[in-house]
C-alpha positions, -999 to 999 in steps of 0.1 A, spaced: 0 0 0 31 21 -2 15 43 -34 12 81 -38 -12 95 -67 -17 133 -74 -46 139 -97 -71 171 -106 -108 160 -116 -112 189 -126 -88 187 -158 -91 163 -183 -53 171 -206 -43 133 -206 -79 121 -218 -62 115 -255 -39 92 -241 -66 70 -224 -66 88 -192 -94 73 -170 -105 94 -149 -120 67 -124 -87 63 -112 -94 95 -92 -131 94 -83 -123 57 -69 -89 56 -58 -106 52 -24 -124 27 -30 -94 8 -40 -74 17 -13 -101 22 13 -75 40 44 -60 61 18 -56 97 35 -67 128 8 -51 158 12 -64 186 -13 -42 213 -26 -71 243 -28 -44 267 -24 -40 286 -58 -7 311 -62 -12 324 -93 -47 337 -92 -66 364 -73 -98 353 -55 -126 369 -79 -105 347 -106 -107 314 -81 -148 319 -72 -157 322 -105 -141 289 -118 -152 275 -87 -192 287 -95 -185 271 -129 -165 240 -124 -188 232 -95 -214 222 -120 -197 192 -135 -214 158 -121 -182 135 -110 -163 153 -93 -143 156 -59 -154 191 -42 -128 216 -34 -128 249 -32 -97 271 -45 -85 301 -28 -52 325 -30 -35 348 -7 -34 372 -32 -63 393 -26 -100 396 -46 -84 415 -77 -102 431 -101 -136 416 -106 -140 396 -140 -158 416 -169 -176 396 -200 -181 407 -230 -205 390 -255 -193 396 -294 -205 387 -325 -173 374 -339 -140 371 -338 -127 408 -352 -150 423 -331 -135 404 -303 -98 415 -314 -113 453 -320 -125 452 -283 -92 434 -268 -68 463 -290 -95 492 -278 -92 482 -235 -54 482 -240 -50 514 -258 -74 528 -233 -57 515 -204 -25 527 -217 -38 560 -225 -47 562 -190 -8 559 -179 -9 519 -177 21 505 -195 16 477 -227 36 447 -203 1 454 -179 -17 434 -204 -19 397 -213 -42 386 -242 -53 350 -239 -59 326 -267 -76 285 -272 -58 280 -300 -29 294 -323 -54 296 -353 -69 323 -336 -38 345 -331 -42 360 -366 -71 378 -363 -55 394 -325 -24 404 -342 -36 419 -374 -60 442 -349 -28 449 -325 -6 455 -357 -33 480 -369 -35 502 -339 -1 500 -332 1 480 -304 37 459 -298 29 425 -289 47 393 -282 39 360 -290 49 334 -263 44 298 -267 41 300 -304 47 316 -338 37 350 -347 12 347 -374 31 367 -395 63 352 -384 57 322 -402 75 310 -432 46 303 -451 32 340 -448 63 358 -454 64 335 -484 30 348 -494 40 382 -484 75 387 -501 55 376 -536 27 409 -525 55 432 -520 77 419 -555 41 424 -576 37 454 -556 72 467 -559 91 455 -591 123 472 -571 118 456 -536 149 429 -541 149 414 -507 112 402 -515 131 392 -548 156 370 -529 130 357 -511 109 340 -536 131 333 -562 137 302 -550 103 295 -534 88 268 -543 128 255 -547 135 258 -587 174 256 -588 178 296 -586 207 301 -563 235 329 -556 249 320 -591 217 330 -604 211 361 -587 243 376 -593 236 367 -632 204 386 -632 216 418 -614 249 421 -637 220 420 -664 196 445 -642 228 473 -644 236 463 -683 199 470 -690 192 500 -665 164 482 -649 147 465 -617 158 428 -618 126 418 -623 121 438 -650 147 416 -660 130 383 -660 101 399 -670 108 409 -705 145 396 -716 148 371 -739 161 341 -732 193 345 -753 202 371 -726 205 342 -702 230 317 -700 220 281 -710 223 268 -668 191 291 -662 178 295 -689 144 272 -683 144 280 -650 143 318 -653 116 313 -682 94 293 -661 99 316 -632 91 348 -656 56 333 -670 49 328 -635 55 361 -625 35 374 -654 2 354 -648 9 367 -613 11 404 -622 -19 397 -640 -42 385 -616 -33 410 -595 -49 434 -615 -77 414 -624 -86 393 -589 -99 407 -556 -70 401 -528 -91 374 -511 -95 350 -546 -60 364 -557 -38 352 -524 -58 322 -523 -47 302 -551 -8 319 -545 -9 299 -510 -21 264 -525 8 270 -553 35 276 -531 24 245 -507 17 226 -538 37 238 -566 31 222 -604 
């Protein structure tokens, strides 16, 4: 009988592993002079935090009671807000910080918490927009992943023919054998022809290039070009779409 268990009830994070959780509710019953001792005692929280999970969690039908509590003090009491969706959730998280830091708090007073990364984008694009710095911990910023930089290095290239580091980006994204070698090839021709190098790709002809990128520059150019072209034609939405299934599957 020489066993020690800690458990919580109240959490189910193993249950995709085949956590039972009647190895709590009737550990006593299998070791009938076991001696509980709960650990109520919360030191993270403040106590408005700790009676309201309580007032919730008490709710659920097999369960051990307990009742957590903190030294910490009663806090702020707890404020809900019911939105119709998620941007207006992000507009009304961005508007209480800028308020609050209007009103001489500092941006480090505020933490903004999330389910699930999918639902960072939304947060940061309404942070980015008011101007609010932000870290992500735990995670990737949305716009810190390599997928969306892809995605965005090809908006600033069709945007800006002269943006180079979007250039250098992309070139080789999805990989098509376009290294330094390359580069260096196309911006001696960019200086010989007194234009942006991807003016370069764009409207050389192929004698220009030498016969080791010759394809892959072509290919790369009437990609560009159907690019530029829907652009112009395509709302954002349907134009960034099909760019994002190319890039993760490029034909």
């Amino acid at each position: 009988n020489n066993i020690c268990v800690v458990g919580d009830d109240d959490q189910s994070i193993y249950g995709w592993r085949g956590a039972d959780i009647r190895n709590i509710l009737e550990f006593e019953k299998d070791f009938n002079d076991a001696t509980v001792i709960k650990l109520e005692q919360n030191y993270r929280s403040t106590n408005y935090i700790l009676k309201t999970a309580n007032a919730v969690i008490k709710n659920n039908a097999g369960r051990k009671e307990k009742a957590l509590w903190s030294e910490k003090g009663n806090g702020n009491k707890i404020r809900i807000e019911e939105l119709s969706d998620g941007r207006s959730e992000a507009y009304f998280v961005a508007s209480q910080i800028i308020e609050g830091y209007k009103n001489g708090a500092s941006y480090n007073d505020y933490a903004v918490l999330y389910r699930t990364n999918s639902q960072s984008r939304v947060l940061e694009e309404m942070l980015l927009g008011s101007g609010v710095p932000y870290v992500v911990y735990g995670g990737q910023p949305f716009y810190g992943r390599k997928e969306i930089k892809d995605v965005v290095a090809y908006l600033r290239l069709l945007t800006n023919p002269e943006d180079e580091v979007a250039l250098k980006r992309i070139i080789n994204v999805p990989k098509r054998g376009l290294g330094d070698s390359a580069l260096k090839e196309l911006a001696e021709l960019a200086i010989k022809h007194n234009d942006s190098v991807l003016g370069v790709i764009l409207s050389l002809d192929n004698s220009e290039f030498s016969g080791r990128i010759r394809n892959k520059i072509q290919a790369f150019s009437v990609l560009l070009d159907d690019l530029l072209t829907n652009s112009i034609l395509m709302n954002p939405v349907d134009f960034i779409d099909p760019l994002k299934r190319y890039l993760e599957n490029p034909v």
